[in-house]
Residue, then its C-alpha position, 0 to 999 in steps of 0.5 A: x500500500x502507497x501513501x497518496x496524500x497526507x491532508x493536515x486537520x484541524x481538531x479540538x476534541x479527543x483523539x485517541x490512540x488505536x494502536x494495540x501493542x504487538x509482540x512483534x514491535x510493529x504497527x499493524x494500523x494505517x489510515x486508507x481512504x480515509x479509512x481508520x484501519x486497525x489490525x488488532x492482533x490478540x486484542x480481548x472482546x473488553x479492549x474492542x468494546x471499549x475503543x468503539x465506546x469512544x467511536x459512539x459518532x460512526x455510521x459504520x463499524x466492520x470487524x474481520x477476524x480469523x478468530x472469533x470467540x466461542x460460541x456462548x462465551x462472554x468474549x463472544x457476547x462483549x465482541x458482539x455487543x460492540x461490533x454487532x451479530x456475526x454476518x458471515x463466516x469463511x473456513x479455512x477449508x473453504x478458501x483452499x478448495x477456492x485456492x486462495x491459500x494452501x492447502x496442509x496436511x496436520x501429522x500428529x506425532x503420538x510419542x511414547x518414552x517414558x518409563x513405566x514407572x514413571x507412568x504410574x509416578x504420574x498417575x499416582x500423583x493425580x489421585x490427590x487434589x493437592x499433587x494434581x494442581x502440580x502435575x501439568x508443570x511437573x509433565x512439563x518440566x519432565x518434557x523439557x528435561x527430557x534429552x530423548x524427546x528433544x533428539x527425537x523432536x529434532x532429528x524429525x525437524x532435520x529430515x523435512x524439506x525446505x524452509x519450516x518455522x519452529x514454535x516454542x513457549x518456554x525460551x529456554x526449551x527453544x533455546x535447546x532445539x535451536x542450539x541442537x539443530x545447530x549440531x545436527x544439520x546444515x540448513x541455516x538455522x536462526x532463532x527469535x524470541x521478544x528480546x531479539x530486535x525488530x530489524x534483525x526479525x525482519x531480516x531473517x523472515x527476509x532470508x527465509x523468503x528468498x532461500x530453501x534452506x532455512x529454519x526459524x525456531x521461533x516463540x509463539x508471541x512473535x511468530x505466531x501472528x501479524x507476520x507474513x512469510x510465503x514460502x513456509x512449508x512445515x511449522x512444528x508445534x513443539x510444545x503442548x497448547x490448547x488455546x484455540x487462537x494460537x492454533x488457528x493463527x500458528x496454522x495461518x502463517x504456513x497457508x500463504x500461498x507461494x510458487x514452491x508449494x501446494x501443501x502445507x504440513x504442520x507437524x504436531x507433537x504430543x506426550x502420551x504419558x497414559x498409564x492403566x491400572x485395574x483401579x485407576x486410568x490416567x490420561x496425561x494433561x498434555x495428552x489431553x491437549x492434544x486431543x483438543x488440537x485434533x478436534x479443532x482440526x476436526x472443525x477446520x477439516x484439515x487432513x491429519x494423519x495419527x503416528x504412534x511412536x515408542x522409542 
């Protein structure tokens, strides 16, 4: 988009700031046809009710959004109550079978590698109230202690083709995969979390585009929405999540469409920790996730295939 004119005005009432703070330090919003556009990335219902509180004298509200709340939530009903009801709605699918974006394929990777015993740990803490209030970090810490699952995780990352985006939450897991591809693979490999500088970002979504060989490991916070990369062809969901949002907007960054691919593959890592007893059935919290991110591919109808792996 180019900037036709600027026309100066003159204005003695409020003006208020429309800028949401993005994750990725830059500004989303601009004015076109002098039209006020703000991208609201992972803006709450309660923000957008409140801005459009203070635009009381517009004839005219419109809202796009990839994600719109549930269904009976009271995010749902805020956003409504400040945009108006729902007019039409598009899916994903929709838009791949039109060809506006790719297509992808989701793999979810079952990984079972912990020992019996430590199973059963697992499942015996559940049993009290107090110990489960603990037992999704300590499946956590337990993940991201584990040298197996990061050799696995890694070594699967290495063998995919052309440029892949590698999503993590903790920094200091993320820290370890990139420091492990470093070792094992030859593509250039380059790492993002919030501490590193906008330009540099720029600079390697930049060799990315033009390049085949590069991986990006990447926090969900700055590379999981407002950035714009075609030629994304795996993203790797390396850490457990259930957030509806993160899911669709993760999946969105790999479905631009680009001259070098028709599919998209999203790689989906889930800990399978379940453990069976005659008295007692556990099912792990991070598996459970995983089995709320299948449903969500479920709704989209994005193909996925389940591979069960023990090592």
């Amino acid at each position: 988009m180019k900037i036709k004119s600027i026309k100066p005005i003159s204005y003695n009432g409020d003006v208020y700031n429309l800028r949401i703070k993005s994750e990725d330090g830059l500004n989303h919003n601009y004015i076109a046809n002098n039209q006020n556009v703000s991208n609201c990335h992972k803006a709450k219902a309660a923000s957008i009710q409140k801005i459009m509180d203070k635009c009381w004298h517009c004839d005219f509200r419109f809202g796009l959004s990839g994600t719109i709340p549930k269904k009976g939530t009271v995010n749902r009903l805020s956003l409504m109550s400040a945009m108006g009801p729902l007019v039409t709605q598009v899916k994903a699918s929709q838009l791949q079978q039109h060809g506006f974006i790719a297509s992808c394929k989701v793999i979810q990777l079952h990984m079972d590698y912990a020992t019996d015993e430590q199973k059963e740990s697992f499942s015996f803490l559940s049993k009290n109230p107090q110990d489960r209030q603990k037992l999704f970090g300590l499946e956590q810490n337990f993940i991201n202690q584990s040298e197996k699952r990061l050799d696995f995780v890694c070594q699967v990352i290495k063998k995919s083709t052309s440029n892949s985006l590698v999503l993590f939450h903790k920094i200091a897991y993320g820290e370890k995969v990139y420091q492990k591809l470093r070792q094992i693979t030859d593509k250039k490999v380059y790492y993002v979390d919030g501490s590193v500088n906008v330009d540099i970002r720029e600079e390697f979504k930049s060799r990315m585009e033009k390049n085949d060989d590069v991986i990006i490991v990447a926090s969900y916070g700055t590379f999981s929405t407002g950035i714009s990369i075609k030629n994304i062809h795996n993203i790797f969901f390396t850490e457990s999540f259930k957030s509806e949002v993160i899911i669709r907007q993760s999946i969105g960054r790999g479905l631009r469409k680009h001259e070098s691919k028709d599919v998209v593959k999203i790689y989906d890592f889930i800990d399978d920790f379940r453990y069976k007893a005659q008295e007692h059935d556990w099912v792990n919290y991070v598996y459970r996730h995983g089995i709320a991110r299948r449903t969500i591919y479920k709704e989209e109808k994005f193909p996925f295939d389940v591979q069960n792996i023990r090592f």
